[in-house]
C-alpha positions as CSV (number, residue, x, y, z in Angstrom):
1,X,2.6,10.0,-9.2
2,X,3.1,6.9,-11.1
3,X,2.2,3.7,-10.0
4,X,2.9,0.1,-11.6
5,X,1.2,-3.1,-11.3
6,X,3.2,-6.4,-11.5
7,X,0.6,-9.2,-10.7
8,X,3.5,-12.1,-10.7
9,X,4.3,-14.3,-7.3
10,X,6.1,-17.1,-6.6
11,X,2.8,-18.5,-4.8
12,X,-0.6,-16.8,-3.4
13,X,-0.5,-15.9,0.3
14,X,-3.6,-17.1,2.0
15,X,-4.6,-13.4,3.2
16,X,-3.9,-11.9,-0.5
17,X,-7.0,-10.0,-2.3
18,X,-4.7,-8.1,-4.9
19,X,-4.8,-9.0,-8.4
20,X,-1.7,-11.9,-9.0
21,X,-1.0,-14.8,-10.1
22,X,2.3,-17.7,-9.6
23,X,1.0,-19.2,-13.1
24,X,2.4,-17.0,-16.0
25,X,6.4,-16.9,-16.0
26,X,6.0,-17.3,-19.4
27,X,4.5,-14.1,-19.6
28,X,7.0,-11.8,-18.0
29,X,8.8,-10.4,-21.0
30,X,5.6,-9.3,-23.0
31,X,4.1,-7.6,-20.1
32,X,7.2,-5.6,-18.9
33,X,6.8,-4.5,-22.6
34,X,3.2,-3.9,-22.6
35,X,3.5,-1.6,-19.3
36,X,6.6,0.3,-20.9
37,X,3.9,0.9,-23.8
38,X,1.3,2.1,-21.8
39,X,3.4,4.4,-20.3
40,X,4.4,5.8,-23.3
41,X,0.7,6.1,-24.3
42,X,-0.4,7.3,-21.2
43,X,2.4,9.7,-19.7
44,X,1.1,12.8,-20.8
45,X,-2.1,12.5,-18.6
46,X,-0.2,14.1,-15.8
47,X,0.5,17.7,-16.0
48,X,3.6,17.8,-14.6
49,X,6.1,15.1,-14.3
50,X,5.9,12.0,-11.8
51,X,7.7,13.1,-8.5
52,X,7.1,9.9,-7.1
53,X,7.7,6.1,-8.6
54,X,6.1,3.6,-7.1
55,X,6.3,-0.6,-8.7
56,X,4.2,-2.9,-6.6
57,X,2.5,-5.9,-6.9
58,X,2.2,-9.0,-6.7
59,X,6.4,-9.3,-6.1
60,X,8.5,-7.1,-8.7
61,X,11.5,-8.3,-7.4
62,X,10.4,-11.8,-8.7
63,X,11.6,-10.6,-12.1
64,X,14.8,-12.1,-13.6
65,X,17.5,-9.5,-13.6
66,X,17.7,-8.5,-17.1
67,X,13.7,-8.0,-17.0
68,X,14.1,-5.6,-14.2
69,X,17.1,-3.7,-16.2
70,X,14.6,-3.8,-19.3
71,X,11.5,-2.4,-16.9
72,X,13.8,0.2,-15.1
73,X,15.9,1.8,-18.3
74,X,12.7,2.0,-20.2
75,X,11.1,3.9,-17.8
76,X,14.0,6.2,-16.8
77,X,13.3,6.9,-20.9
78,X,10.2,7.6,-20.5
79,X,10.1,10.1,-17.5
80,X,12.7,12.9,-16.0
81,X,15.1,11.4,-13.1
82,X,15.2,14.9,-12.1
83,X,11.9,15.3,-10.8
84,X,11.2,11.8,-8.6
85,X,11.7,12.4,-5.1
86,X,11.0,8.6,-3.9
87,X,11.1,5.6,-6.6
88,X,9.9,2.4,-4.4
89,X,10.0,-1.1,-5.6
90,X,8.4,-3.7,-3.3
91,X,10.4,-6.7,-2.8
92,X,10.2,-10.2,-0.8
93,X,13.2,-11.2,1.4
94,X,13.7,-14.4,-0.3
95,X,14.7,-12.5,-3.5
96,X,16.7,-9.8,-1.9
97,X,20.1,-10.3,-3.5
98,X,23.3,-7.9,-3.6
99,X,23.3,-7.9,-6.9
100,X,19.3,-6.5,-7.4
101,X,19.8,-4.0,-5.0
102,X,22.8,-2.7,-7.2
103,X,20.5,-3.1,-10.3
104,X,18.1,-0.8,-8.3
105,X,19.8,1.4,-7.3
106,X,22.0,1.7,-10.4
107,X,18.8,3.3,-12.5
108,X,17.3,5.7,-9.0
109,X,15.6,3.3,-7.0
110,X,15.9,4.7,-3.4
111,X,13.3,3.0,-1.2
112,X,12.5,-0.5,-0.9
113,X,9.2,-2.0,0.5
114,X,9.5,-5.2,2.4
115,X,6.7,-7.7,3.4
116,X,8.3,-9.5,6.9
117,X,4.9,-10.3,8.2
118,X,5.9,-12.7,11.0
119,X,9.6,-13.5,12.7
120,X,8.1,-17.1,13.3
121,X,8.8,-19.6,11.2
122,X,5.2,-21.6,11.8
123,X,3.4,-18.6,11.0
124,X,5.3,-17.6,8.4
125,X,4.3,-21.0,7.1
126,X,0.9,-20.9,8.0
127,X,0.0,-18.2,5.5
128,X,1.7,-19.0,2.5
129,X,5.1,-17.2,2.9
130,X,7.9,-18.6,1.3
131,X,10.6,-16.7,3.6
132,X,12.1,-18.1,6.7
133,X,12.4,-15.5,10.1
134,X,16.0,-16.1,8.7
135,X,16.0,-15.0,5.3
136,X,13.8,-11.4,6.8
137,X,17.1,-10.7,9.0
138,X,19.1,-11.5,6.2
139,X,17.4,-9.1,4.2
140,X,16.4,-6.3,6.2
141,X,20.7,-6.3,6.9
142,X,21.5,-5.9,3.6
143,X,18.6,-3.2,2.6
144,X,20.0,-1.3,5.5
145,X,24.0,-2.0,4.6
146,X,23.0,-0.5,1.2
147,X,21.9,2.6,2.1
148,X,18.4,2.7,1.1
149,X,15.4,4.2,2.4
150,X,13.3,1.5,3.4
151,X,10.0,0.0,5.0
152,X,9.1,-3.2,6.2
153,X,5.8,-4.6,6.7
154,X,3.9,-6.7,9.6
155,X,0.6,-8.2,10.1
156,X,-0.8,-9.1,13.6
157,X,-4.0,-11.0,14.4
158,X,-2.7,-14.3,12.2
159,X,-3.8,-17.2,12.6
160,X,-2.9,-18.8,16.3
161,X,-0.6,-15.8,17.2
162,X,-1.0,-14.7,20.6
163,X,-0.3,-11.6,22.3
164,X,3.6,-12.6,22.9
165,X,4.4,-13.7,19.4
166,X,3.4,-10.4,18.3
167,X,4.9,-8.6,20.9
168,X,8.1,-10.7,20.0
169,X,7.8,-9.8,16.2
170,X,7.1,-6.8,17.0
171,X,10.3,-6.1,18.8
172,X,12.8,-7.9,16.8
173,X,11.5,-4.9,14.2
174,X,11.9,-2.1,16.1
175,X,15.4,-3.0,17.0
176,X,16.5,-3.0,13.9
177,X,15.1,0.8,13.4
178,X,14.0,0.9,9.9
179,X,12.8,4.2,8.6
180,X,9.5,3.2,7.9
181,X,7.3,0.3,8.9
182,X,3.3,-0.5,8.2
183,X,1.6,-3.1,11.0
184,X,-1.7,-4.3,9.4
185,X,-4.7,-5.9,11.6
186,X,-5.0,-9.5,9.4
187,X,-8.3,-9.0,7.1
188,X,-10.3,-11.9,6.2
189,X,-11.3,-10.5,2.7
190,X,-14.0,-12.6,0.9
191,X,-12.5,-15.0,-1.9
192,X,-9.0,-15.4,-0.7
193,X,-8.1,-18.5,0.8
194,X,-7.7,-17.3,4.3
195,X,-11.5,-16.4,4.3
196,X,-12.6,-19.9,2.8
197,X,-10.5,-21.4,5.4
198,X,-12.5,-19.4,8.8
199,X,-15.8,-20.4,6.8
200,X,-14.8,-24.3,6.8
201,X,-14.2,-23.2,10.5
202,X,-10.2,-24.4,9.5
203,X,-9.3,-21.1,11.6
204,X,-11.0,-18.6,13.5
205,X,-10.4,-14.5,13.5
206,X,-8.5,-13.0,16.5
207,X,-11.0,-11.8,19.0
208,X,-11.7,-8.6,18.9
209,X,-10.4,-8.0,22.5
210,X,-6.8,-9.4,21.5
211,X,-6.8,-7.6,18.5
212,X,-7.3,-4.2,20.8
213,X,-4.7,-5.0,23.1
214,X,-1.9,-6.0,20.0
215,X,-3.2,-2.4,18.6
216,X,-2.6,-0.6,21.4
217,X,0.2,-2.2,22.5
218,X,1.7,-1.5,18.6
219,X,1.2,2.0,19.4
220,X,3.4,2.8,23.0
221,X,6.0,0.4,21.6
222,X,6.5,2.6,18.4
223,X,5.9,5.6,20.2
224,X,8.8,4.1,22.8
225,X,11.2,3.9,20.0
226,X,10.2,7.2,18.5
227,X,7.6,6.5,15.7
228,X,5.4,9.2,14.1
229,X,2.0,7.5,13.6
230,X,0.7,9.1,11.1
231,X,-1.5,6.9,9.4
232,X,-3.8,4.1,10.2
233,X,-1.4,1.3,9.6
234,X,2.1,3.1,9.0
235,X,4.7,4.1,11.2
236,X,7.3,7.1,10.6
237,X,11.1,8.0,11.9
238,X,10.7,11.9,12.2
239,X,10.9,12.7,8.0
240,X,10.5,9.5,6.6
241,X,6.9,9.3,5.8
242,X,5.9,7.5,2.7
243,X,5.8,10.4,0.2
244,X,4.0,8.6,-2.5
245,X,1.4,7.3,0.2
246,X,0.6,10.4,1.2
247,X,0.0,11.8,-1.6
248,X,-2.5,9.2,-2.4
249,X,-4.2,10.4,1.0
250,X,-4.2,14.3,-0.4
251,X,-5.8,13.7,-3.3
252,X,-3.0,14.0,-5.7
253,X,-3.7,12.6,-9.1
254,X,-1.9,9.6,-9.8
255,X,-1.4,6.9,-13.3
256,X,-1.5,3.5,-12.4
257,X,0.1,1.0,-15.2
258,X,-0.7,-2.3,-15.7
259,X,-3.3,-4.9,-15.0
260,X,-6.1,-4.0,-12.6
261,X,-4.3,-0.6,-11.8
262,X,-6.3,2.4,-11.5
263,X,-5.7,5.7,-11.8
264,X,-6.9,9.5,-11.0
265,X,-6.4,12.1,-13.5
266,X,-8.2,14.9,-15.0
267,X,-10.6,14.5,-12.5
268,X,-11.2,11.0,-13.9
269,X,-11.0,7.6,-12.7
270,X,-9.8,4.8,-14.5
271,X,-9.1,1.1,-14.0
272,X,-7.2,-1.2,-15.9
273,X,-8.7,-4.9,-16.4
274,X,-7.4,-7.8,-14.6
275,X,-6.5,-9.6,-17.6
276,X,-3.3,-10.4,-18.6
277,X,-3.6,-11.8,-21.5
278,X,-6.2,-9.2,-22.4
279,X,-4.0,-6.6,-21.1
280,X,-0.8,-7.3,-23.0
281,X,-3.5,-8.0,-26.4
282,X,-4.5,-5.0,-26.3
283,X,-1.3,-2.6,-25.9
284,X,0.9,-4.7,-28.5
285,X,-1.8,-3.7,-30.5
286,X,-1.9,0.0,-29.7
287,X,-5.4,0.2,-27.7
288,X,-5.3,1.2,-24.1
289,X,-8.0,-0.9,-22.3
290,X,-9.0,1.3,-19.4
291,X,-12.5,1.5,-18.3
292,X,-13.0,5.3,-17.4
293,X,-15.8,6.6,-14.6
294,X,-16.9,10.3,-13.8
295,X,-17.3,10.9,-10.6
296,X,-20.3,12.8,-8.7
297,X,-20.3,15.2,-6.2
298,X,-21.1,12.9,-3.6
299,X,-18.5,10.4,-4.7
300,X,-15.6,13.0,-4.5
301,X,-17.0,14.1,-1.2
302,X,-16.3,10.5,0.2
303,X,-13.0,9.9,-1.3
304,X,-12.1,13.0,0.7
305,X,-13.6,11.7,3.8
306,X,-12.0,8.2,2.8
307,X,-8.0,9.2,2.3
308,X,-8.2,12.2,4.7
309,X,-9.4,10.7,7.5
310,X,-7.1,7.9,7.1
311,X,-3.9,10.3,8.6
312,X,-3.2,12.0,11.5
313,X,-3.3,15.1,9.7
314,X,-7.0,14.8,9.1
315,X,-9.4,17.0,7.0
316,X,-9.3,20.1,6.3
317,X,-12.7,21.0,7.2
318,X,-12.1,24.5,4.8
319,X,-12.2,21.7,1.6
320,X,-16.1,21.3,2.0
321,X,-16.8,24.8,1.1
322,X,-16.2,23.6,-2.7
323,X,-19.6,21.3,-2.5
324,X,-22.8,22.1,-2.7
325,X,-24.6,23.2,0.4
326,X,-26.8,19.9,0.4
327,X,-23.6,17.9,0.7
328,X,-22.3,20.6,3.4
329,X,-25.5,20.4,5.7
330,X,-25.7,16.3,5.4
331,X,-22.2,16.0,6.6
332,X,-21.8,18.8,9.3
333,X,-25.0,17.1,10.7
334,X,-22.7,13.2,10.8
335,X,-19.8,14.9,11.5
336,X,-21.4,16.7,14.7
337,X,-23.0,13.5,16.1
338,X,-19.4,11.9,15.8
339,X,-17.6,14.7,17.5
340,X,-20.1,13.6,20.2
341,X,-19.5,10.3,20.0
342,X,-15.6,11.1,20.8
343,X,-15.2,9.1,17.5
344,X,-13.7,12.6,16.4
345,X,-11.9,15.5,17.3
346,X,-11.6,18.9,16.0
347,X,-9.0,21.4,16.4
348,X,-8.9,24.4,14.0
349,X,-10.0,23.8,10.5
350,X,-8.8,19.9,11.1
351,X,-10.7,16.7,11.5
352,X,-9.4,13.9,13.0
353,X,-10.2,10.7,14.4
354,X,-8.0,9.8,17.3
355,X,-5.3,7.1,17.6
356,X,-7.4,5.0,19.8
357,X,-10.1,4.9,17.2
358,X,-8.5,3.7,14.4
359,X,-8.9,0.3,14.5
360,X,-12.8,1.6,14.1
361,X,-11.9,4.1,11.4
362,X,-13.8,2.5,8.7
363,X,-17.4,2.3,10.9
364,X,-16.5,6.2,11.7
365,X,-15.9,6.9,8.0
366,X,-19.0,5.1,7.1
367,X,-21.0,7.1,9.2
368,X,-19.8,10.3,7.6
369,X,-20.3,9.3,4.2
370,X,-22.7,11.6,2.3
């Protein structure tokens, strides 16, 4: 899998903890060159070649067209066209153009990642979106009169919403059927603005009983219109899972490109710095700038807990016969005081935790941490 970082917005949503900035247009041309470099440097690190393309952010599709052609031919250069199964590029519906999705589609883009959030203006508004309800129609007709596969993003529990705007968002999605959609519980995540904002008491966090009844009600609705849930926060038609997703949650190994992307190869983490000045310094000048970490037993343990226990497929319980038996004994001992708990269920050789627990999937997960 290869993933790419572009950290450029037009402006900072509130809620936003990624790495980006709406400050350095002027750097757009030298980083698109710097990441083409890296790749070059860095390709090899995967055995076999990328079967998934993933370019996120930030907003890629805030690029000027002939920075996306540059980005795109250089990397259909660099790996084999053959081999990707999904290539997605994230986009915002106020840059969604005719002519983009042509440019994407011309050089193997096939999905296209969407952030709606909110069909309501005020909201939209009220957390930094630059979109209108409007513009997300627009777009989400033209991603869909194109042809390509496609997902489109929600987030419930904002600021002020009540149970019938997010029903009514809600809705106005699921008629139009997209293949794909992810519905995220709002997180107040320390240093964004959203969380200085609830600690000058600005806005407060959805109760926690609303935010169980917009969950629940999230999952008969997609169930209604024939939804696969199949991971905490994403929603399938039956084969249309997120490929490249899920094989973040299997372990796969994967090369992320470009600031503050990380990446698992070899066994081996890595992690790019957030530093784009730095970042672009030191590829034009041939040094890659990763920091690299080994990982113990007990961390690899937990990442499995971490990315398996995200899906409905679960863990396979058969993967902790390759750790050592103190590891083994430490988590059969969590594991068996959360299948009493009902926090899990087992069937087989799987681990699960079930639908109506996964809005307290990461206290569960915790707890099974060795």
């Amino acid at each position: 899998m290869l993933y790419l970082h572009l950290p450029f917005c037009h402006s900072k949503c509130i809620y936003c903890d990624f790495f980006s900035t709406p400050l350095a247009r002027s750097m757009y041309g030298d980083y698109v060159e710097a990441m083409l470099a890296e790749t070059a440097f860095r390709i090899s690190e995967l055995k076999n070649p990328p079967t998934s393309v993933y370019i996120g952010g930030g907003t890629p599709s805030i690029l000027p067209n002939e920075l996306t052609e540059r980005l795109l031919s250089g990397l259909l250069d660099l790996i084999d066209i053959k081999a990707v199964k999904e290539w997605t590029v994230e986009m915002n519906p106020e840059d969604v153009t005719p002519e983009l999705l042509d440019l994407y589609a011309l050089h193997g883009v096939n999905r296209i990642s969407m952030g709606v959030q909110s069909f309501h203006n005020s909201t939209l508004k009220r957390i930094g979106r630059r979109h209108s309800a409007t513009q997300a129609i627009d777009a989400i007709n033209l991603i869909q009169e194109r042809g390509f596969n496609h997902s489109f993003d929600l987030i419930y529990g904002l600021p002020d919403e009540d149970l019938t705007d997010w029903i009514d968002s809600l809705d106005k999605l699921l008629n139009f059927r997209p293949d794909h959609f992810s519905a995220y519980l709002l997180s107040y995540e320390p240093g964004t603005a959203l969380c200085k904002m609830m600690e000058q008491g600005r806005i407060s966090e959805t109760p926690e009983e609303l935010a169980i009844e917009m969950y629940d009600l999230l999952c008969d609705r997609a169930k209604c219109y024939g939804y696969e849930h199949y991971e905490i926060s994403n929603f399938a038609l039956p084969g249309h899972r997120s490929y490249h997703n899920s094989r973040y949650w299997n372990g796969t190994p994967y090369l992320g490109i470009g600031c503050s992307a990380h990446s698992f190869t070899n066994g081996t983490r890595k992690s790019n710095p957030a530093d784009i000045q730095g970042y672009i310094t030191s590829i034009t000048e041939g040094n890659l700038c990763y920091e690299e970490e080994m990982e113990s037993c007990e961390e690899q343990f937990n990442d499995l807990i971490i990315t398996s226990l995200r899906t409905s497929d679960g863990m396979d319980i058969e993967q902790v016969k390759r750790f050592p038996e103190y590891i083994a004994t430490e988590f059969s001992e969590n594991m068996n005081r959360q299948l009493r708990r009902g926090n899990l269920i087992s069937s087989g050789n799987r681990l699960t935790i079930p639908e109506k627990r996964w809005l307290e999937a990461d206290a569960v997960m915790r707890e099974l941490l060795v």
